[in-house]
Every structure is written in C-alpha cells, then in structure tokens.
Z-matrix of the N, CA and C atoms (Angstrom, degrees):
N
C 1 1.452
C 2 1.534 1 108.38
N 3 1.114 2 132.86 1 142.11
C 4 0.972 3 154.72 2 131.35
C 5 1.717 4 123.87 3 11.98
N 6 1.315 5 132.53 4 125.87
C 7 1.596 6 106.35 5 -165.76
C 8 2.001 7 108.66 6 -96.30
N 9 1.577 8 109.30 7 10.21
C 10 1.318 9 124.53 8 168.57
C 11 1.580 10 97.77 9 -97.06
N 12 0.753 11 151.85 10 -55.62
C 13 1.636 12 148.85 11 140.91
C 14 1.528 13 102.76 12 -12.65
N 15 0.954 14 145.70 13 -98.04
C 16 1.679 15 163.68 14 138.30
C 17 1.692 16 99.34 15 15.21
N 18 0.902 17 117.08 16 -55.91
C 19 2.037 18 114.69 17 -174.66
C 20 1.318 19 88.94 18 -83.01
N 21 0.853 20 139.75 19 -59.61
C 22 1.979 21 142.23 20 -174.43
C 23 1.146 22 100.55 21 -30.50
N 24 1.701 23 126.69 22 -82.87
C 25 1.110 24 134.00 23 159.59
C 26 1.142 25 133.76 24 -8.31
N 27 1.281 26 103.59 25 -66.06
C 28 1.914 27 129.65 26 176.52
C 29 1.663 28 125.03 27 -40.53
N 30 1.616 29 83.69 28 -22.94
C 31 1.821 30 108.41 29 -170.65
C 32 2.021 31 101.82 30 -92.02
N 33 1.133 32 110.42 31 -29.02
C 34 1.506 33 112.98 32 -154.50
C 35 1.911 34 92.41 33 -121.77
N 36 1.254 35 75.57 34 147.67
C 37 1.498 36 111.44 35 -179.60
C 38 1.589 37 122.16 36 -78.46
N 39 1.503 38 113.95 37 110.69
C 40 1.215 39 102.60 38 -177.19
C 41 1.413 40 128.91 39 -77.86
N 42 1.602 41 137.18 40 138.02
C 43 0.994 42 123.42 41 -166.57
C 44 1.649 43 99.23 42 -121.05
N 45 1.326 44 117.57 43 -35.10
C 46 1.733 45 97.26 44 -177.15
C 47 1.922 46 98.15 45 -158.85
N 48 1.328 47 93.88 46 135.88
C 49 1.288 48 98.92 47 169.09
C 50 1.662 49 122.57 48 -122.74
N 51 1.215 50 118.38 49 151.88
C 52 1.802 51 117.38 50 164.46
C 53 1.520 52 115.41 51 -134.34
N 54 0.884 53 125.66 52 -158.47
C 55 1.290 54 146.50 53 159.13
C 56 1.585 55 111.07 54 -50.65
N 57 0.956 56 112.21 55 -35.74
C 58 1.704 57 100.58 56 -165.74
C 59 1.624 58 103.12 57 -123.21
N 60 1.369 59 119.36 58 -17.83
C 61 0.988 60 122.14 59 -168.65
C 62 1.824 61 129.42 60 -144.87
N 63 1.230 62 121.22 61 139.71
C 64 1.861 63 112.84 62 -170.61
C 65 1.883 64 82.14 63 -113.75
N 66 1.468 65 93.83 64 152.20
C 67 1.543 66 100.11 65 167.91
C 68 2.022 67 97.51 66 -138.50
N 69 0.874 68 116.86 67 158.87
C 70 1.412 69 141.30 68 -149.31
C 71 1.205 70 100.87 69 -155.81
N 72 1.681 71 116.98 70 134.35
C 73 1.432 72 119.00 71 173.18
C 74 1.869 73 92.63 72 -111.40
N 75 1.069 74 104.73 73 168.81
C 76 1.679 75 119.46 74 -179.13
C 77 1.664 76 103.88 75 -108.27
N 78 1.615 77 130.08 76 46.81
C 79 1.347 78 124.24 77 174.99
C 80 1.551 79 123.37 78 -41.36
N 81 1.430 80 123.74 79 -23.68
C 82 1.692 81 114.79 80 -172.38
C 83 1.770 82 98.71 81 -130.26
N 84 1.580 83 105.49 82 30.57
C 85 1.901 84 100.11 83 152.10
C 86 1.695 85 89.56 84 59.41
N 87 1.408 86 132.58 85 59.58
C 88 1.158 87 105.24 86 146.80
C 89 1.784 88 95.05 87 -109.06
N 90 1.583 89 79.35 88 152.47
C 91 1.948 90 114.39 89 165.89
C 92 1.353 91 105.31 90 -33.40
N 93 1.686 92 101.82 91 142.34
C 94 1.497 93 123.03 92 179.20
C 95 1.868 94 93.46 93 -78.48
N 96 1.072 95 79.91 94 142.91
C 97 1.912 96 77.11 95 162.60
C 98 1.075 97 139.91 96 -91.86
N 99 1.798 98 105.72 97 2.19
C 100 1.374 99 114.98 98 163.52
C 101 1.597 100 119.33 99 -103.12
N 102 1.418 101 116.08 100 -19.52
C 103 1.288 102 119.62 101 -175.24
C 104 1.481 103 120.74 102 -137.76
N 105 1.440 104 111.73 103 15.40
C 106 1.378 105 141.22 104 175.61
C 107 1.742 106 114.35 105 41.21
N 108 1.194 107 109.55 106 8.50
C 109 1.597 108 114.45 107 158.47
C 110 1.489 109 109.70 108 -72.31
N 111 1.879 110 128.91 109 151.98
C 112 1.014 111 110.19 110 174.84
C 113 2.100 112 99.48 111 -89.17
N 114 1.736 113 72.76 112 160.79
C 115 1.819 114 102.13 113 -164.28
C 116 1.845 115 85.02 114 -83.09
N 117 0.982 116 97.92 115 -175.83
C 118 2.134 117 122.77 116 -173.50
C 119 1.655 118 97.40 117 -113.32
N 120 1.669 119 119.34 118 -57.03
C 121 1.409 120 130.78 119 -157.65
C 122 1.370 121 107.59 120 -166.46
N 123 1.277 122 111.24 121 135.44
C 124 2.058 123 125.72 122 -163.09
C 125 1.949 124 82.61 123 -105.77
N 126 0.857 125 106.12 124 121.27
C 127 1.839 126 124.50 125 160.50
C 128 1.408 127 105.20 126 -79.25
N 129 1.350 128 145.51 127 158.90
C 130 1.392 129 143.57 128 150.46
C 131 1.608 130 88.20 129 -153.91
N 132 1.429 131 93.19 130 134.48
C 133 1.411 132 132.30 131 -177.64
C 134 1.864 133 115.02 132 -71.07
N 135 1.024 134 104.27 133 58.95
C 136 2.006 135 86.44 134 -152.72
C 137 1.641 136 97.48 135 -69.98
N 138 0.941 137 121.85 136 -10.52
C 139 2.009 138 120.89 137 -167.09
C 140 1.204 139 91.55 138 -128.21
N 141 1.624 140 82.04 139 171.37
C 142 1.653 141 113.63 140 -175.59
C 143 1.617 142 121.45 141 -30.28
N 144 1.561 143 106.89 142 -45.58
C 145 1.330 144 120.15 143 -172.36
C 146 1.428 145 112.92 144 175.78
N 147 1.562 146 112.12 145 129.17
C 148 1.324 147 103.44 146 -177.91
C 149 1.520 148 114.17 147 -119.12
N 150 1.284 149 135.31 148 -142.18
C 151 1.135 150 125.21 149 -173.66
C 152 2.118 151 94.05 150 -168.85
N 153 1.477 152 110.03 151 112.79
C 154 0.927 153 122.20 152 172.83
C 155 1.547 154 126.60 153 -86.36
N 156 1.326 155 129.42 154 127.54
C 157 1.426 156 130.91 155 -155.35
C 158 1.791 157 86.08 156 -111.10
N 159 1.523 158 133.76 157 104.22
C 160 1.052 159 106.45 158 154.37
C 161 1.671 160 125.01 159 -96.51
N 162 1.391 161 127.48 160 179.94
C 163 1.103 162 139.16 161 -169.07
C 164 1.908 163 107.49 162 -104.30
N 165 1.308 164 95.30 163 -36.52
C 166 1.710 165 95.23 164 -166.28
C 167 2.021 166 95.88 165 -149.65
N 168 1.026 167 111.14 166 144.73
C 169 1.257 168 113.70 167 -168.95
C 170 2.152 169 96.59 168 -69.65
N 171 1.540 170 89.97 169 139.91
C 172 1.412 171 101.33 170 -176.49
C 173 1.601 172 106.57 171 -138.59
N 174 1.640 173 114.15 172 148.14
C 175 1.513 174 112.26 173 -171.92
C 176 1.482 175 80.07 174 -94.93
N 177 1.520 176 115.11 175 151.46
C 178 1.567 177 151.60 176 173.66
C 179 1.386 178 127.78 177 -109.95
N 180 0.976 179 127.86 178 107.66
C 181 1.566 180 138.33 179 165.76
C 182 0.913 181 97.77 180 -71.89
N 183 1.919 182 128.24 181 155.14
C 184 1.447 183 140.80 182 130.99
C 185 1.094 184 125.14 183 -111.38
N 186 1.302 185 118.01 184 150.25
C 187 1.458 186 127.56 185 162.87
C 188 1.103 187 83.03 186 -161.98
N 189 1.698 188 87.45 187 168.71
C 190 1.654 189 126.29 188 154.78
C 191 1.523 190 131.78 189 -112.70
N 192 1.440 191 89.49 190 152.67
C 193 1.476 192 100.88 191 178.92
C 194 1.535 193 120.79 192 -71.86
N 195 1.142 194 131.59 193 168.30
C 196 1.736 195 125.31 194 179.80
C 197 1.463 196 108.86 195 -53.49
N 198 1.341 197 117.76 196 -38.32
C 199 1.715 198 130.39 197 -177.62
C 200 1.554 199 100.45 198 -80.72
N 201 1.066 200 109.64 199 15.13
C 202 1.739 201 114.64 200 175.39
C 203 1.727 202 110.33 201 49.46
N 204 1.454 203 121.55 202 30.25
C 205 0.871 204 136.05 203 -174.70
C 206 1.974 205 109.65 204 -84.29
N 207 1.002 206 131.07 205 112.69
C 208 1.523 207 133.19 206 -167.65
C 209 1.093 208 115.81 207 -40.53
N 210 1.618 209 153.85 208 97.64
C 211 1.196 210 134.32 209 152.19
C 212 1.695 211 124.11 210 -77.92
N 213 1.438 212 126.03 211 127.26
C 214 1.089 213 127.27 212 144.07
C 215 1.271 214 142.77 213 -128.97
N 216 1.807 215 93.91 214 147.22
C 217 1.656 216 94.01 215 -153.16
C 218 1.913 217 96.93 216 -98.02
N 219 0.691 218 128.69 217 167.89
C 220 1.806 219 143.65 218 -176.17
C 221 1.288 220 111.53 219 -135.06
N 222 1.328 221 84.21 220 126.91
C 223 1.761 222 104.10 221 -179.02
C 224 1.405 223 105.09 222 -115.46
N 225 1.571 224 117.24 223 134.93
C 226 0.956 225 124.77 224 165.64
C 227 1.613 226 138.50 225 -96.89
C-alpha cells in the first residue's frame, strides 16, 4: 500500500476486520480525502467482494488505494 494510505490509517482506530474487508473508525475528525469533511469510518475492500449491512442511511466517498483496492469513507 501506498505510504499516504499508511499515515491515514495510522490516525484511526481499528474496529473490525475479515477476509474481505478492514473497517476503521475516524476518532479525532480528520478530513475525508475526497471531500475534506471529517469521515465517521474508512471501509477497505481487501477481497473479491464484500457486502455492507448498514444500520442508518450514510453519504459515501470513494477512492482507491495504490493496489486499487476500494476505500470507503462514511459520513454521518
């Protein structure tokens, strides 16, 4: 990955990982990197395809990682 990927990370708190997928909470409000509001929780796609269960409707950023791996960030 990427070493702007790598400090992003570095900042946020991990809360759950699997097979297909890392989730990340945003504890100290830093900026999305696509829309510079702070995000809630960073998604990364690590597998083929996953399947997100939400609870309450949330706006979504995308990008990708250098490994073209999916990031999404959630706004609450």
């Amino acid at each position: 990955m990427d070493e702007d990927y790598d400090e992003l990370v570095s900042y946020l708190t991990p809360r759950e990982e699997t097979e297909s997928m890392k989730r990340y909470q945003n504890t100290t409000s830093i900026p999305c990197p696509v829309c510079d509001e702070p995000f809630a929780d960073l998604v990364i796609v690590t597998g083929q395809s996953t399947s997100l269960e939400l609870s309450e409707p949330l706006d979504i950023c995308v990008s990708r990682t250098s490994e073209q791996k999916p990031m999404l960030f959630t706004h609450q």
